[in-house]
Backbone as CSV, one residue per row, in Angstrom:
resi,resn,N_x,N_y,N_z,CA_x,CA_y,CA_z,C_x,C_y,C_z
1,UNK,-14.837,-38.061,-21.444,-13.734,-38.037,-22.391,-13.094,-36.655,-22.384
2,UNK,-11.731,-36.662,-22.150,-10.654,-35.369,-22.161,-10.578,-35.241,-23.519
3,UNK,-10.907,-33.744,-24.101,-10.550,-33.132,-25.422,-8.950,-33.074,-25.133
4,UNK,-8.100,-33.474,-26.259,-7.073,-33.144,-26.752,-6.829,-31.698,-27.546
5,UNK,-5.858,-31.050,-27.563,-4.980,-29.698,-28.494,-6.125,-29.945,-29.995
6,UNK,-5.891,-31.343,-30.590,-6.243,-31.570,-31.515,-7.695,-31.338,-31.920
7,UNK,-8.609,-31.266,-30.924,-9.885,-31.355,-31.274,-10.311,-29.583,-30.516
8,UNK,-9.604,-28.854,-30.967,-9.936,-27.374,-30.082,-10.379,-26.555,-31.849
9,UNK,-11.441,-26.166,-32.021,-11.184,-25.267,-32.897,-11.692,-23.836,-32.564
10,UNK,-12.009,-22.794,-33.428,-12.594,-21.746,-32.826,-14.404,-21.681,-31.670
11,UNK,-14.282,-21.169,-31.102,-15.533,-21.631,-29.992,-16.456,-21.209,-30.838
12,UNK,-18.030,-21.700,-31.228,-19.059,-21.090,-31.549,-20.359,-21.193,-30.572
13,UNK,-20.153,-21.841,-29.488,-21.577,-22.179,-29.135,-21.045,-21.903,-27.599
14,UNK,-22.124,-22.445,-26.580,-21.886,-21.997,-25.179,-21.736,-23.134,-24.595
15,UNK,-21.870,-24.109,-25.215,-21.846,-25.763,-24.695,-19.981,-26.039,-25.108
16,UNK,-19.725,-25.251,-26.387,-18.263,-25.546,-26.744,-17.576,-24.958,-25.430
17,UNK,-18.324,-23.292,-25.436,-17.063,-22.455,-24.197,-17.183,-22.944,-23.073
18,UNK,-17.966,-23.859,-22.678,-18.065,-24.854,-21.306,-17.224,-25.414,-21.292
19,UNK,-17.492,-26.577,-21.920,-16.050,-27.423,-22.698,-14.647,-26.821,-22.167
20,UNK,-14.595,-25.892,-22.757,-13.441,-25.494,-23.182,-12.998,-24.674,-21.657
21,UNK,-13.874,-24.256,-20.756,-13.691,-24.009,-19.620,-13.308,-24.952,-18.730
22,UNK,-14.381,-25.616,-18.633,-13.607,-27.351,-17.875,-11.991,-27.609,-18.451
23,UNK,-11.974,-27.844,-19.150,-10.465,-28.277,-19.796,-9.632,-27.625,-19.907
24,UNK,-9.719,-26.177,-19.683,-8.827,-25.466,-19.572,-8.862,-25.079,-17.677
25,UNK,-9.524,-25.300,-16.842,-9.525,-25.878,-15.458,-8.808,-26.857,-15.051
26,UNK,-9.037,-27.981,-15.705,-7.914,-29.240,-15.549,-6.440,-29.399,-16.129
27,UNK,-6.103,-28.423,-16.827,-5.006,-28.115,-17.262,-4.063,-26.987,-16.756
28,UNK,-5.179,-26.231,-16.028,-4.447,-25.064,-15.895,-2.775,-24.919,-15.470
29,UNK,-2.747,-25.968,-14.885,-0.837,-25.729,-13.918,-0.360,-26.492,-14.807
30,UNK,-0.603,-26.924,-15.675,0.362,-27.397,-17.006,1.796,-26.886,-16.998
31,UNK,2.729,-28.286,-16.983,4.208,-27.679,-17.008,4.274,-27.176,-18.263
32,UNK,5.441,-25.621,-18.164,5.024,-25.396,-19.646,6.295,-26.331,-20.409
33,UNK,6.431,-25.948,-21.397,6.911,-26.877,-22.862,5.917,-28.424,-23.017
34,UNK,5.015,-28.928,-21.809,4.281,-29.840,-22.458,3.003,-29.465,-23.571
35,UNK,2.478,-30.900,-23.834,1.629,-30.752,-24.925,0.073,-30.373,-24.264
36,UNK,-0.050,-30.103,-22.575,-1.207,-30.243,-22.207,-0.512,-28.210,-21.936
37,UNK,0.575,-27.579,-21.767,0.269,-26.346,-21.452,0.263,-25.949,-22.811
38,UNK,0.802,-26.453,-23.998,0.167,-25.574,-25.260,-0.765,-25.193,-25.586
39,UNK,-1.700,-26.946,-25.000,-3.180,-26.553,-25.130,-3.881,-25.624,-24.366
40,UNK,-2.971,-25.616,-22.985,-3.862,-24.505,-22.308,-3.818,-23.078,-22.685
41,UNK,-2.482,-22.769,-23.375,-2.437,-20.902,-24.377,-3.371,-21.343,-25.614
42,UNK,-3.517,-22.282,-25.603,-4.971,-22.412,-27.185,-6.246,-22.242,-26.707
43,UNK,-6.398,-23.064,-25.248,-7.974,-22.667,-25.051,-7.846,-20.986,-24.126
44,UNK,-6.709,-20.673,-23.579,-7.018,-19.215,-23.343,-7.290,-18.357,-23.995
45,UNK,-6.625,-18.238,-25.376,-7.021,-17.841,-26.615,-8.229,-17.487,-27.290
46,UNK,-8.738,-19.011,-27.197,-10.407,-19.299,-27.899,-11.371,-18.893,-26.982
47,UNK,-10.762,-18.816,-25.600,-12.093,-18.244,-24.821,-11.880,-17.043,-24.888
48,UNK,-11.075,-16.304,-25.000,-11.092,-15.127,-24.828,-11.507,-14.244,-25.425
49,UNK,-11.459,-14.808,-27.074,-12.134,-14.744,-28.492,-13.603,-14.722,-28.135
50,UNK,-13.950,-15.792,-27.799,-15.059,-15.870,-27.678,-15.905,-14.803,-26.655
51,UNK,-15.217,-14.877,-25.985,-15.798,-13.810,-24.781,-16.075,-12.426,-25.262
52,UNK,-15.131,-11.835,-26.212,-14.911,-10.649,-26.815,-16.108,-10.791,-27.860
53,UNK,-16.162,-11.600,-28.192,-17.445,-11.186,-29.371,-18.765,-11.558,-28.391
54,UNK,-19.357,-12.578,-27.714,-20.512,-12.891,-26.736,-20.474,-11.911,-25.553
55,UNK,-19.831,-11.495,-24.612,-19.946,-11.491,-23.158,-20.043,-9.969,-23.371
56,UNK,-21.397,-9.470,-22.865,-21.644,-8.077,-22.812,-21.107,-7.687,-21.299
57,UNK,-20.438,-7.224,-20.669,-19.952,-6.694,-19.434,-21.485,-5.931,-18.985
58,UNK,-22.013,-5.739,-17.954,-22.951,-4.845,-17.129,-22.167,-3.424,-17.337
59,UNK,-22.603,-2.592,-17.068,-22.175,-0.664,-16.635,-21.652,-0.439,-14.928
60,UNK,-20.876,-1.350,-14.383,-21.214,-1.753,-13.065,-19.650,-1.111,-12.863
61,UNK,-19.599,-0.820,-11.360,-17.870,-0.673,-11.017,-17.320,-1.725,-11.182
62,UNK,-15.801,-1.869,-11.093,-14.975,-2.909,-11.321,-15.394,-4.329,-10.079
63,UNK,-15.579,-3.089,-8.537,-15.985,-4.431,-7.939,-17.446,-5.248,-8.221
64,UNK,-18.420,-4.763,-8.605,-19.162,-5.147,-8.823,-19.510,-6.424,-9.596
65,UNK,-18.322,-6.022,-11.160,-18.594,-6.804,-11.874,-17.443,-8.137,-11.111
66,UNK,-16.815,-8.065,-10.590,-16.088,-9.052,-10.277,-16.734,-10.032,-9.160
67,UNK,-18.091,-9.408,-8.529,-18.980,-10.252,-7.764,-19.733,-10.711,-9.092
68,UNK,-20.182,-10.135,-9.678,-21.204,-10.815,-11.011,-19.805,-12.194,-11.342
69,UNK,-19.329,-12.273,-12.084,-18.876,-13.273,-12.648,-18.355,-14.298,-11.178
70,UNK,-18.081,-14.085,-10.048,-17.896,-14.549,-8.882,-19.075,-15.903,-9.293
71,UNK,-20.233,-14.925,-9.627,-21.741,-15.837,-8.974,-21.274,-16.729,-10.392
72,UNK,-21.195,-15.667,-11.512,-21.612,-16.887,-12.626,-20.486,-18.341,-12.944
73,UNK,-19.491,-18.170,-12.216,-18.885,-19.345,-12.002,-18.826,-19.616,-10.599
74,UNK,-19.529,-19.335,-10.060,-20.039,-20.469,-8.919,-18.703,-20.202,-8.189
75,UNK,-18.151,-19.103,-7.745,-16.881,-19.111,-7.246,-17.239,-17.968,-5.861
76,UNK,-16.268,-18.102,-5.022,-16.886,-17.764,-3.550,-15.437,-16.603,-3.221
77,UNK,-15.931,-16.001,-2.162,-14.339,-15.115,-2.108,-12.943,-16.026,-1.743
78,UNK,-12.996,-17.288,-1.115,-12.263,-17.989,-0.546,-11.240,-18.600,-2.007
79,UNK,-12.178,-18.482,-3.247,-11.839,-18.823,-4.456,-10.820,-17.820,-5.045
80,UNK,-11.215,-16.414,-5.036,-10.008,-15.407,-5.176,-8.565,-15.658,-4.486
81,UNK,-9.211,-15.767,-2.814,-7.692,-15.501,-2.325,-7.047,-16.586,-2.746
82,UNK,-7.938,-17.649,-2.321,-6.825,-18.789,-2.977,-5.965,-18.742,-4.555
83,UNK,-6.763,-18.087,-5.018,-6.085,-17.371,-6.414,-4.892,-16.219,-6.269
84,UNK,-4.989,-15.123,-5.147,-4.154,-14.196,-5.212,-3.885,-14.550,-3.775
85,UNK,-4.013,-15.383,-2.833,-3.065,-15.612,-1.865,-3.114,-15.098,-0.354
86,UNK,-3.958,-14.056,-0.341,-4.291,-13.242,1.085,-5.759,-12.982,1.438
87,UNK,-6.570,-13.823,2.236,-7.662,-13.552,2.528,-8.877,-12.572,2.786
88,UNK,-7.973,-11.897,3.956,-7.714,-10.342,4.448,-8.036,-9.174,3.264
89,UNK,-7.256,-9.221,2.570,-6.587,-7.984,1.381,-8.238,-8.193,0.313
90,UNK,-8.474,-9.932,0.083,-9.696,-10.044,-1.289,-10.744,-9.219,-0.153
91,UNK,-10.904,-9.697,0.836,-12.401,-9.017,1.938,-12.172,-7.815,1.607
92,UNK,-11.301,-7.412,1.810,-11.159,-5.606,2.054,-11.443,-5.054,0.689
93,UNK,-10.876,-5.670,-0.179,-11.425,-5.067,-1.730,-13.062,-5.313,-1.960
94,UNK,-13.510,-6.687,-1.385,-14.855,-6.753,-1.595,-15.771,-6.186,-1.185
95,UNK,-15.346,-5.602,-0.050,-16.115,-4.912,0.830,-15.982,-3.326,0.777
96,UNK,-15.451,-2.781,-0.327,-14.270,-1.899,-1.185,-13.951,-0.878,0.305
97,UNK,-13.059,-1.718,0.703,-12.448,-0.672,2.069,-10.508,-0.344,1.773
98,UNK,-10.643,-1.601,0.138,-9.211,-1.026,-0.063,-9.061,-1.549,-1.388
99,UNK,-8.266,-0.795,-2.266,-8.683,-0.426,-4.355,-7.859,-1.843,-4.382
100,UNK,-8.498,-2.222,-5.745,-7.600,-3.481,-6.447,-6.316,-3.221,-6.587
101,UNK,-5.624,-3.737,-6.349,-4.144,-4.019,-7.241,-3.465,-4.091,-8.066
102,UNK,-2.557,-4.053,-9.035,-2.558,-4.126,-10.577,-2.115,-5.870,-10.284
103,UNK,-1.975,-6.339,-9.536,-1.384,-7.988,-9.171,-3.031,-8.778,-9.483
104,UNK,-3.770,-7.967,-8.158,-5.254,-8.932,-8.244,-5.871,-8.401,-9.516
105,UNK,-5.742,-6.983,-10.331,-6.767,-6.811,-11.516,-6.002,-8.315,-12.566
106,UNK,-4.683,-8.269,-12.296,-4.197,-9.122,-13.582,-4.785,-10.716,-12.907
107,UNK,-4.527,-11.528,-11.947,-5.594,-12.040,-11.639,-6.458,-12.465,-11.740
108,UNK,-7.701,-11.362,-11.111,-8.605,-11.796,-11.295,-8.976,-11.651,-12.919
109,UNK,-8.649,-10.956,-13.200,-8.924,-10.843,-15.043,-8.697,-12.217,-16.014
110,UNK,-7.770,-12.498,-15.668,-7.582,-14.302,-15.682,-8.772,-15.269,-15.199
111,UNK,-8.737,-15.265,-13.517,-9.532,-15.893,-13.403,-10.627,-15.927,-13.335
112,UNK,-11.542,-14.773,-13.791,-12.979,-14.330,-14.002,-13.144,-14.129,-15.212
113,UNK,-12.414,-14.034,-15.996,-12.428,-13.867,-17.559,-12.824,-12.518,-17.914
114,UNK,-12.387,-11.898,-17.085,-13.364,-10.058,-17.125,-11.567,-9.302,-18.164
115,UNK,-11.849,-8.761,-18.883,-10.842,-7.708,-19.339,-10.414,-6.572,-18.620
116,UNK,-9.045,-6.873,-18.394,-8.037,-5.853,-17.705,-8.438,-4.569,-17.572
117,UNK,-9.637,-4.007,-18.784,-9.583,-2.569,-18.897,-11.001,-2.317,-17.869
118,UNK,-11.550,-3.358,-17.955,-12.790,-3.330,-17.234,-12.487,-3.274,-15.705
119,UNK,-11.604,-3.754,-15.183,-11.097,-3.405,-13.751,-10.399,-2.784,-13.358
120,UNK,-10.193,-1.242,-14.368,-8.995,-0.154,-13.820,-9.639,0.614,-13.825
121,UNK,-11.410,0.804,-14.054,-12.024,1.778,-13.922,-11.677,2.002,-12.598
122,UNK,-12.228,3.646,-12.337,-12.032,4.434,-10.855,-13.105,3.527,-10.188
123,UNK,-13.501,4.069,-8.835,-15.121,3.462,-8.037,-14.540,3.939,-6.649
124,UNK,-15.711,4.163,-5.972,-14.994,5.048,-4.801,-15.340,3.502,-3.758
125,UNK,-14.399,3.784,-2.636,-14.068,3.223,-1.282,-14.885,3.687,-0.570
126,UNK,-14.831,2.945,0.428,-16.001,2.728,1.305,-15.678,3.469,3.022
């Protein structure tokens, strides 16, 4: 069963921010002015909420942590580029032979759920 807008309230549990991850996955390319992309700025919202009060970040460089959440959603590098578009460019950052982007920090910050500020730290190249 697909949650509706209607049944979203604030996240409290980790079974809700699942939820609310899936469904905001299946929504994501929502045309906007519909009733399925409103819902998707509501569950970006509530997770993000949520994340801010639960999700302790590691002490790690920016690339680092962006392999940590890689693993914890089960997401592979092929998953980035396909997110930011150039294969080449995600390797070279992963392999830190060349600095993030302000394109891939905004990005991946989206799609890893990591905060913007957490991926403008410095970290040296390789």
């Amino acid at each position: 069963m697909k949650k509706t807008k209607s049944n979203w309230f604030l996240i409290e549990t980790e079974q809700e921010y699942k939820d609310a991850l899936a469904r905001y996955e299946d929504i994501k390319y929502a045309e906007k002015g519909t009733s399925e992309h409103k819902e998707k700025l509501l569950l970006a919202h509530l997770i993000s909420d949520f994340d801010e009060k639960t999700v302790q970040l590691p002490d790690v460089d920016p690339i680092e942590l962006i392999k940590i959440r890689m693993e914890d959603f089960g997401f592979k590098p092929v998953d980035l580029a396909n997110e930011y578009g150039d294969k080449g460019t995600v390797s070279k950052v992963l392999n830190y032979k060349q600095a993030l982007s302000l394109t891939m920090i905004r990005k991946f910050s989206k799609l890893l759920h990591i905060p913007g500020d957490a991926l403008i730290a410095e970290y040296e190249l390789r």
